[in-house]
C-alpha positions in Angstrom: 0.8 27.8 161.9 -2.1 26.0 160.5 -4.9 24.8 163.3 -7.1 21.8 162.1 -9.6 19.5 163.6 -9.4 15.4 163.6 -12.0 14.6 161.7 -11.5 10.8 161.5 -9.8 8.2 164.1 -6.3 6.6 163.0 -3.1 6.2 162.9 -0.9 8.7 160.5 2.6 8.6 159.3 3.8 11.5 157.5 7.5 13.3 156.9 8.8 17.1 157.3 11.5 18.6 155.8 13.5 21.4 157.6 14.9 23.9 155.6 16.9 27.5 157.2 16.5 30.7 155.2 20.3 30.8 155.8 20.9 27.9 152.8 22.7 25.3 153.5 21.2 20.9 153.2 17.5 20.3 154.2 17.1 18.2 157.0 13.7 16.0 157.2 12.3 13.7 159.8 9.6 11.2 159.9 6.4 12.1 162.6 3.2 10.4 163.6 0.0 11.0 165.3 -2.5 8.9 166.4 -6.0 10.1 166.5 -7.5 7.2 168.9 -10.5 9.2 171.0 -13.3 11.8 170.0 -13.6 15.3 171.4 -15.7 14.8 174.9 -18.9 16.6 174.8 -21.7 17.0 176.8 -24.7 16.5 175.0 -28.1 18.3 175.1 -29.8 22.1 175.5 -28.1 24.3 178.7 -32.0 24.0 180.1 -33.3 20.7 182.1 -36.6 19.3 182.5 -38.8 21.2 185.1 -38.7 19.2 188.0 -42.2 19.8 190.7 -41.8 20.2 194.3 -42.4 17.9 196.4 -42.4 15.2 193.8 -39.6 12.4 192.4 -37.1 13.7 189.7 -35.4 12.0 186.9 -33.2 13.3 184.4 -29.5 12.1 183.5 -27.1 13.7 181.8 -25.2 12.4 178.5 -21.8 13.0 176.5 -20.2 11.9 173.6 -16.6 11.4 172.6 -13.2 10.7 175.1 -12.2 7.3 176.1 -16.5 5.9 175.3 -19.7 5.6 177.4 -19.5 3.9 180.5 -16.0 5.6 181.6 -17.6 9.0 182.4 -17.3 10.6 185.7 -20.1 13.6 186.3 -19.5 16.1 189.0 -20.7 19.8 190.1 -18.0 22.5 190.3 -20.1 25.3 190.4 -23.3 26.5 191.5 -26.0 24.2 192.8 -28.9 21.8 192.3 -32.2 22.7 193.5 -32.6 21.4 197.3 -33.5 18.0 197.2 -31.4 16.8 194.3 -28.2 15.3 193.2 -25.9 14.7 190.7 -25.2 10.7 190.7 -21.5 9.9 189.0 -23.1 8.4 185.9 -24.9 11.6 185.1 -28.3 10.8 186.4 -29.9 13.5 188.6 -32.2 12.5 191.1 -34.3 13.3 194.1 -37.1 15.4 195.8 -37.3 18.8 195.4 -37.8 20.6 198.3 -38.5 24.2 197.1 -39.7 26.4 194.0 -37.0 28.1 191.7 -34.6 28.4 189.1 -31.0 26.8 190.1 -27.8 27.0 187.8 -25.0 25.1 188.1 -22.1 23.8 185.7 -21.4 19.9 185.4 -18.2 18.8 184.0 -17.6 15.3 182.7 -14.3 13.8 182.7 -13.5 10.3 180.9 -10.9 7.5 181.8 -7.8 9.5 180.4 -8.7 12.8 182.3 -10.5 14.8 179.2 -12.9 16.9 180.6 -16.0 18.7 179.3 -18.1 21.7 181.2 -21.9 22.7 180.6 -23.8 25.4 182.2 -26.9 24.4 183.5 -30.5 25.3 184.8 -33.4 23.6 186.4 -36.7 25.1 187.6 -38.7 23.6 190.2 -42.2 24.7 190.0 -45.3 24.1 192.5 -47.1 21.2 191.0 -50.2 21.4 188.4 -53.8 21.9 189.9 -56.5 23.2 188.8 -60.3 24.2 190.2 -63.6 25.8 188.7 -64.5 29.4 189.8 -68.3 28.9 190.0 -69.7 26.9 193.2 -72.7 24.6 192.7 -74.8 24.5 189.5 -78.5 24.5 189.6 -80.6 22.0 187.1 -82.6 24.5 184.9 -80.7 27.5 185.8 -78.0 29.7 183.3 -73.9 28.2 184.4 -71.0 29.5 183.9 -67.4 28.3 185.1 -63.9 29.0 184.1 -61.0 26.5 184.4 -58.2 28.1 186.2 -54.7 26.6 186.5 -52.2 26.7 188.8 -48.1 25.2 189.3 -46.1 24.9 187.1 -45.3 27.6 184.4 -48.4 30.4 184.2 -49.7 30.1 180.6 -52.3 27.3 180.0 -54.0 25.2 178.3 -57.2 22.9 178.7 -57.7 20.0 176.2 -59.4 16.6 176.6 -62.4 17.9 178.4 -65.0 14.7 179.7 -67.8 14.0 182.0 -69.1 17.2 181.8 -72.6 17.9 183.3 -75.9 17.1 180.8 -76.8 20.5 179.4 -73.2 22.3 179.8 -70.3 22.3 177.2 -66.9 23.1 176.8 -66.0 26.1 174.8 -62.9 25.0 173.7 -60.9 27.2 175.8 -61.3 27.3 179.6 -65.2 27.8 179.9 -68.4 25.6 180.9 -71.0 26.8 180.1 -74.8 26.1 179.5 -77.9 24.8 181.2 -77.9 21.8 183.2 -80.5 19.2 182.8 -79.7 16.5 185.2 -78.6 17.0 189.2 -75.6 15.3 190.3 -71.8 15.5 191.3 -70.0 15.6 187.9 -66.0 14.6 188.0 -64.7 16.2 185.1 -61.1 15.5 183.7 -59.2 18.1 182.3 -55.7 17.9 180.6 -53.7 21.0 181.6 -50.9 21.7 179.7 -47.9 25.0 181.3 -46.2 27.1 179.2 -43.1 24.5 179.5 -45.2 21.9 178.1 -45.5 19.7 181.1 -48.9 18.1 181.3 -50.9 16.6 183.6 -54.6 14.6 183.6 -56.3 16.6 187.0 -60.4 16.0 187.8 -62.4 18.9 189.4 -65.8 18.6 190.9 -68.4 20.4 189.4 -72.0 19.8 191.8 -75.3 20.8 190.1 -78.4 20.7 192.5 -82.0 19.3 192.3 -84.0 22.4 191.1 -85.6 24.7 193.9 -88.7 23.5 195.3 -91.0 23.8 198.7 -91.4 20.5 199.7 -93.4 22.1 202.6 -97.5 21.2 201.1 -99.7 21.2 204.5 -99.2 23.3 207.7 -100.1 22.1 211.2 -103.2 24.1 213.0 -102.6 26.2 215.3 -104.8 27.1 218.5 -105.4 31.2 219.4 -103.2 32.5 222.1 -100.8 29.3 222.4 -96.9 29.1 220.3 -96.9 28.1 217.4 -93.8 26.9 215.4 -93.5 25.6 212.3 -90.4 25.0 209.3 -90.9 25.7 205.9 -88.8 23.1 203.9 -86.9 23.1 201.0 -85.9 20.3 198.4 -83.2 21.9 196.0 -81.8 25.2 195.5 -78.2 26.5 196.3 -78.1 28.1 200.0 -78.8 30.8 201.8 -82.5 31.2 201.1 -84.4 34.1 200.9 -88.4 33.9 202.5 -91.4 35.8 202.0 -94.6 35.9 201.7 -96.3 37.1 198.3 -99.6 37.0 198.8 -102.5 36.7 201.4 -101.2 37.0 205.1 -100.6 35.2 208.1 -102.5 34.6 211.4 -101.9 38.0 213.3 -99.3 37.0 215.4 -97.5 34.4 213.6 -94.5 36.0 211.6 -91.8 34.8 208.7 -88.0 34.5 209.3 -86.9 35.7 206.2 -83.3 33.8 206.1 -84.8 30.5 207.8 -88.4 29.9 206.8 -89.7 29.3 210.5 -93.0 30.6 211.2 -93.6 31.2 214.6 -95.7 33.1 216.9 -98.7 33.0 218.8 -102.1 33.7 216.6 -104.5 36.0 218.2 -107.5 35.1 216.6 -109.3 32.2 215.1 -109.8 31.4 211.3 -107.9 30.2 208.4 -105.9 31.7 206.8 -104.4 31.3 203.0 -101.4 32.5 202.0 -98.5 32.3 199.3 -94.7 32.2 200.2 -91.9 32.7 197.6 -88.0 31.5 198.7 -85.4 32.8 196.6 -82.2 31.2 196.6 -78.5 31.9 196.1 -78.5 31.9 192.3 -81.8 33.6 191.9 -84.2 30.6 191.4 -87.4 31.2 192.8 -90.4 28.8 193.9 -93.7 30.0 195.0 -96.4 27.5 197.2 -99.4 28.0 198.3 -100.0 26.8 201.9 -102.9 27.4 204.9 -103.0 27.9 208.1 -105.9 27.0 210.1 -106.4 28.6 214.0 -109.3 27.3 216.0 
């Protein structure tokens, strides 16, 4: 027996003849068959679109072939959809998933006359994409460096279509920011991030840079011998925490420094003035150094 696919629709007529390996008068006998639908298939790759938790999903399901388009029924007889979608009739799959992971199921299509088709199935639900900057605030006049990190969807990443980046920092062509910035400021820069599935997405991170550190602090207020005194050294700039000291000359005996919050206070024991330099260091190692007075009468 001979086994051959329909490769063409039709109608065909055609005759057999009958013969026994005993002898006797061939018999024959007119057939036909009638080719009138095409093999139903289900069309596409095994693997869906990634769908992202917690947002909608849209993907529909095709097939060629039985009794035509628009007499297909789709149903799941196997496995499951992620948690939060479903398998409409006409193929479409639609919904919210709920949770991350890889589902499998197996669809079958069957047409008006009852042909059926099967295909195995998977969908992954991954978190959604995001992405931040692993340096904090940027200072102007001072070194930066950042990387871009991704996160969601499949690990393996890439960052393209890099813009509004600070004045005085670039973008290596990779995942880096680097570079001196000029100009203080909150910068929103827009990143595409592309997963190792090749979803994409246009995200925005924040990156700050700061006025450069200065003491804004330029005149002290007298004090008087033997009464408190309290003053605040003040800052314009700089990334916090501060650092305070005092790098030349000295204060009113009596009177001291907080290191961490620039408050001189005290009582002075004697009269005079007294001149003095104080340093604050901040955070990312700028440094600014003013020269102040304090006078005691």
């Amino acid at each position: 027996m001979h086994v051959r696919t329909p490769q063409q629709l039709g109608t065909y007529d055609f005759w057999l003849e009958f013969s026994s390996i005993y002898g006797g008068a061939p018999a024959q006998r007119e057939f036909q068959i009638v080719v009138d639908s095409v093999k139903l298939t289900v069309q596409g790759e095994g693997v869906l679109n990634d769908a992202f938790k917690g947002s909608a999903y849209s993907d529909t399901l095709s097939a060629t072939g039985g009794s035509g388009p628009g007499t297909y029924t789709w149903s799941v007889i196997d496995g499951a959809l992620p948690a939060g979608l479903t398998l409409a009739g006409n193929g479409a799959i639609t919904g919210t998933p709920t949770t991350s992971g890889t589902a499998s199921f197996t669809a079958q299509v069957k047409d008006a006359n009852g042909k059926t088709d099967l295909k195995h199935l998977t969908v992954k639900v991954v978190d959604p994409l995001a992405l931040k900057v692993s340096a904090g605030v940027a200072e102007v006049g001072r070194p930066y460096t950042a990387t871009l990190q991704g996160s969601g969807g499949a690990s393996g990443y890439k960052y393209t279509s890099v813009a509004g980046v600070p004045t005085g920092l670039t973008f290596d062509g990779s995942q880096t920011i680097q570079g001196t910035p000029t100009a203080s400021g909150a910068a929103h820069v827009t990143v595409t991030l592309t997963d190792a599935d090749g979803n994409a997405a246009t995200l925005t991170v924040v990156v700050n840079v700061v006025p450069k550190l200065t003491v804004s602090t330029t005149h002290l207020l007298s004090a008087t011998a033997g009464r408190t005194y309290s003053a605040r050294l003040r800052t314009i700039g700089g990334v916090r925490p501060f650092s305070w000291r005092i790098s030349r000359g000295v204060l009113p005996r009596g009177i001291r420094l907080a290191t961490t919050t620039g408050r001189l206070s005290g009582h002075a024991r004697r009269a005079g003035m007294f001149r003095f330099r104080v340093t604050v260091t901040d955070a990312l190692g700028a440094r600014f150094t003013r020269s102040l007075a304090i006078s005691v009468g």
